[in-house]
N, C-alpha and C positions, 0 to 999 in steps of 0.2 A: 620223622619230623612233624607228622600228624597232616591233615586234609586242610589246614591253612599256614602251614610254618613255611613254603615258597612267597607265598603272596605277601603275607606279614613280614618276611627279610625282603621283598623287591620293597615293600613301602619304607620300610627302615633308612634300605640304602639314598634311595630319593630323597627321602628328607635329608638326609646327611649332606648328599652332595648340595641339595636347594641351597642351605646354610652357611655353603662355602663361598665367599665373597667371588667374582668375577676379577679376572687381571686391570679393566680397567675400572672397576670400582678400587679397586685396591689402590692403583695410582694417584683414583681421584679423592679419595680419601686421605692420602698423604700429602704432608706442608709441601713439599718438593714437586707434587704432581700438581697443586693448584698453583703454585708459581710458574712454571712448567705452561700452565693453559693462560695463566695471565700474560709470560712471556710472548708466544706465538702468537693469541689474539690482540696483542697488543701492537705487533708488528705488522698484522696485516690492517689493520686501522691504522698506523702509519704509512703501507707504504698507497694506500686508498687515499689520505688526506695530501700526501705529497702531488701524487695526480690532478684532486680537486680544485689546489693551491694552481696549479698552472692552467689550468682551466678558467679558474672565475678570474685571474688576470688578463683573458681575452676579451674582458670586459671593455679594455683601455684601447681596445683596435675596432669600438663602435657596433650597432645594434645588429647592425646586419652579419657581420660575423659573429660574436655573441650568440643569437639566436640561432646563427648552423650550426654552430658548435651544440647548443640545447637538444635541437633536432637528432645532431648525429649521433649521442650517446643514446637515441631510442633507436635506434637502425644499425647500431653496432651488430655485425654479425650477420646481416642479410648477405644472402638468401637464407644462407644456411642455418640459421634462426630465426623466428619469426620478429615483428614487430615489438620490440619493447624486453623480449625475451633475455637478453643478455645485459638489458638494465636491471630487469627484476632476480635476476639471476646474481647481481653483482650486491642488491640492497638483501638478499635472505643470507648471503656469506656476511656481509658487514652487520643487520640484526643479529644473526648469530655468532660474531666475534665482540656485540657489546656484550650479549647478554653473559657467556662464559666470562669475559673480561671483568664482569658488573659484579657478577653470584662469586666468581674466586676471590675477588676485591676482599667484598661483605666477610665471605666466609674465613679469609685469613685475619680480616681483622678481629671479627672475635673470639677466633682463637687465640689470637696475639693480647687482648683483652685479657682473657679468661688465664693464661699462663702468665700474666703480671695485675693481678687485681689491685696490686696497693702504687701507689704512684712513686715515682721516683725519687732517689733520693737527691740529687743532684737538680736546684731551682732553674736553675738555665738549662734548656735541652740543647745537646750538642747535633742532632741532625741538621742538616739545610732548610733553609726557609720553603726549598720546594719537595723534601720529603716531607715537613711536617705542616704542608697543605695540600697532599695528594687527597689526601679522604674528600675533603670540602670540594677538592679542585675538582674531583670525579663528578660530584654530585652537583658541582653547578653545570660541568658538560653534558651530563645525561639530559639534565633539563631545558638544556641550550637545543639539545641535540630536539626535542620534543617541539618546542615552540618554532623551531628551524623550518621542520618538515610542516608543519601546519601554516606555517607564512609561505612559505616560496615553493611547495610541494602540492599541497594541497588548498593551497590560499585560502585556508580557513579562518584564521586572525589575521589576517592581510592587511593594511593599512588603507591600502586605494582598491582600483576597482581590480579584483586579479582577473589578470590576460590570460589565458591558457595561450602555449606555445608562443609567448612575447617574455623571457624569463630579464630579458634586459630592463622591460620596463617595469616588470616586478621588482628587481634590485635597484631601480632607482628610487621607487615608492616607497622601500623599507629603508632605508638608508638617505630618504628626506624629510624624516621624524627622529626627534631626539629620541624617544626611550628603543627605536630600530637600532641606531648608532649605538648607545650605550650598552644593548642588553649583548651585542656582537661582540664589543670592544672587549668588555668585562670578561669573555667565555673565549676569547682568543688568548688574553691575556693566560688565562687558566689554562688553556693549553699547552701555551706555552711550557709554564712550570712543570704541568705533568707528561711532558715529554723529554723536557730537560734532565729528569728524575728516572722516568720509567724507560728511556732506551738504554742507561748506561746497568739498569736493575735489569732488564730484560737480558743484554749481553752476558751478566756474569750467571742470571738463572742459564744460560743457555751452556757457559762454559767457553764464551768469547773473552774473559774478561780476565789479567793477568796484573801482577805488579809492575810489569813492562808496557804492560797495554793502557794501563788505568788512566793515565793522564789522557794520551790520545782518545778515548771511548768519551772520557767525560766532553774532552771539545769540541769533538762529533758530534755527541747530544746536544750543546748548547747552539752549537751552529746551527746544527739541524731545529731545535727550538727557535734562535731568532727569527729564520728565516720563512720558518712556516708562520710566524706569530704576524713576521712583518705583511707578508706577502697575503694573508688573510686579512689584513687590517688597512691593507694598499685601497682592498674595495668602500668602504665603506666612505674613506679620507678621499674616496678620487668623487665621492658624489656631494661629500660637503663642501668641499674647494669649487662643485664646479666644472671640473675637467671629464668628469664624465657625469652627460645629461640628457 
């Protein structure tokens, strides 16, 4: 084999296997596997915003509840956590369920592009009003989601003077400015939609989802949609009426 025909087959073979994709590349490379990750983080971003929803309603039971409530999801887990530990713990899970849920979005859609370049032939599209505003509806929550954390996280566009650890009176300062109310209203509304759309799609990517089942899933989702739409939008409405001030 000669003084280098070992060495020269060990490299051969290594390049060979480097070459060979990984099982979860392979997944992730296929339509099925990025639906797959949009389903799962889609669902944990749901069941986080169903939480949220009951939470920022403690708003209507006054400041001083309100603000324990702010407190204690930084002390969730003491001792046996330290301070803030299991909040920050909760925002790198949900960072990392937009951003999979963001990059699969993007990536399916142009592929879904690229395998139909010429437009349809049918002038009316037959989807629902809220699949064929998930793209847009995505892209106004990402950026809902950016201005959110900058007002009331980090009160960096804040409207009044931001309170550290007064989150009551921060929500009342954003939500006593028209474009506070609007730019909420407009991104709950979106939410709406893209939940109404994206739980009954998540069920059948998962293999929940039947011709027996189809009707009940769809009115799950819509309920599940109203309710979160309403109940996110309860705050806003309870600081222009007045009832909470």
């Amino acid at each position: 084999m000669g003084p280098f025909g070992p060495s020269v087959l060990f490299m051969a073979l290594a390049t060979r296997t480097d070459r060979r994709p990984s099982m979860a590349r392979t997944v992730w490379d296929s339509t099925v596997g990025k639906k797959t990750v949009m389903a799962v983080s889609g669902l944990i971003m749901l069941a986080y915003l169903v939480a949220h929803m009951i939470g920022n309603l403690k708003i209507y039971f006054g400041a001083g509840e309100f603000n324990a409530y702010g407190h204690w999801l930084r002390t969730v887990g003491e001792p046996f956590m330290h301070y803030e530990w299991t909040l920050w713990l909760i925002r790198v899970v949900l960072v990392a369920a937009v951003v999979a849920h963001a990059v699969s979005a993007y990536q399916l859609s142009r592929r879904d592009i690229r395998a139909r370049p010429s437009k349809y032939v049918h002038k009316k599209p037959r989807a629902s009003y809220a699949t064929r505003t998930m793209r847009w509806g995505g892209i106004i929550l990402g950026l809902f989601i950016v201005w959110h954390v900058l007002d009331l996280t980090t009160g960096t566009v804040h409207s009044g003077g931001f309170q550290e650890g007064h989150p009551y009176q921060n929500v009342v300062d954003t939500f006593s400015t028209w474009y506070g109310n609007v730019i909420y209203i407009v991104a709950m509304l979106a939410l709406g939609l893209h939940i109404r759309h994206g739980f009954w799609s998540a069920a059948q990517t998962l293999g929940a989802g039947s011709r027996t089942r189809d009707r009940a899933l769809k009115s799950v989702a819509g309920v599940l949609a109203l309710l979160l739409t309403a109940g996110f939008i309860a705050v806003p409405v309870g600081v222009m009426t007045g009832v909470v001030s």
